[in-house]
Every structure is written in C-alpha cells, then in structure tokens.
C-alpha positions in Angstrom: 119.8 112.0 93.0 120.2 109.5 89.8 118.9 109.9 86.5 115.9 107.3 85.9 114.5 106.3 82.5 111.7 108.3 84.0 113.7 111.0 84.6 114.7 112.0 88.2 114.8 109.8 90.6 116.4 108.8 94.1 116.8 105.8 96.3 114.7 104.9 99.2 114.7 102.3 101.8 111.2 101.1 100.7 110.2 98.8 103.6 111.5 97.4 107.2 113.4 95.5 106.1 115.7 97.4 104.2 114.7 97.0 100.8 116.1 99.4 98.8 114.4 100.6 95.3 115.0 103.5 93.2 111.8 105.9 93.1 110.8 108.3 90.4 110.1 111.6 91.9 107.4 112.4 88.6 104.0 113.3 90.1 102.7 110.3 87.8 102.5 107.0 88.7 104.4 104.0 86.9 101.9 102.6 84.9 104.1 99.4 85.0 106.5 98.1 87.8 108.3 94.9 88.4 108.8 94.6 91.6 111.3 91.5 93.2 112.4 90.9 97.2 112.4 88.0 99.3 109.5 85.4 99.0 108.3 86.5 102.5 105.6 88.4 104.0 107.1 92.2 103.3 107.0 91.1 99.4 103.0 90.1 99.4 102.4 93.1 101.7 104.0 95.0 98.8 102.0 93.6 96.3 98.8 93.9 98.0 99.6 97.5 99.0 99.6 98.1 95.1 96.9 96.2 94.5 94.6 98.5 97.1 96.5 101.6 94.8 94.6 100.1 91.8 97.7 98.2 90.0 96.6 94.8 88.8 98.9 91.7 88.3 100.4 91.1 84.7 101.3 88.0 83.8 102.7 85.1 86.2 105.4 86.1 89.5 108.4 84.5 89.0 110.5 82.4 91.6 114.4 82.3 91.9 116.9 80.5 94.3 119.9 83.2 95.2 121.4 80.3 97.0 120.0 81.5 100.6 116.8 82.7 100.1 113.8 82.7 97.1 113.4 85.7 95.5 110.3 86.3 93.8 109.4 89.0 90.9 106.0 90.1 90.2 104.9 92.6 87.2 102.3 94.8 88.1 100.5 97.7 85.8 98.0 100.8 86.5 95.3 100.4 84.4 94.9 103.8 81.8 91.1 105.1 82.7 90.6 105.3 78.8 91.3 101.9 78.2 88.6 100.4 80.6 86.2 102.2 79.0 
C-alpha cells in the first residue's frame, strides 16, 4: 500500500500485458485520469473501456518516441452529473 494524492492506493498489473498503474482504492471514481502505454491495441482498448464507463476525451492524445516503441498519453475525465445539466 502507497499513499496517493487520493489518498490510499496500491499497484495493480492493469492489463495483459503487464502494465502496471497505481489504483486509488476510494469508492469514487477519478473524475480525471491521464492514462499513457504503448501505442498498440491494449492502450485503445483502454481508452475505449473508459469511454463505455462514461469518461470522455479531454483535449488532444499525445505521441512520444522512447527510442523502441511510441508511447502515447491520453487525458480523459468523468463528466460531474450537475454540470450537464
């Protein structure tokens, strides 16, 4: 167990293919997450899996060269109900 800036948290391998990410253990979900892996098909699966969860994309993904592979980094936030109204 780690401290978080949300308080608790622990790591967890978050996909196949080993991807580890550090996960909040709060009952609430992140209103906003930045989430970065491999430019391959795990990473859109990822995204799309928080899109289905009702997270929508913020602002443009962003693509890096680690000198083997792209990484790319996409910001995603949960709508707050009271806003869309």
């Amino acid at each position: 167990m780690t401290e978080s800036v949300y308080g608790p948290a622990r790591w967890a391998q978050a996909s196949p293919s080993g991807h580890n990410v550090l996960v909040s253990d709060s009952p609430e979900p992140l209103r906003y997450r930045l989430i970065t892996g491999p430019d391959d098909a795990d990473f859109c699966a990822r995204i799309s899996g928080l899109l289905d969860q009702g997270y929508r994309l913020y602002g443009s993904p962003a693509l890096t060269f680690n000198g083997e592979r792209v990484i790319a980094a996409q910001a995603v936030v949960l709508p707050n109900p009271a806003d869309e109204q």
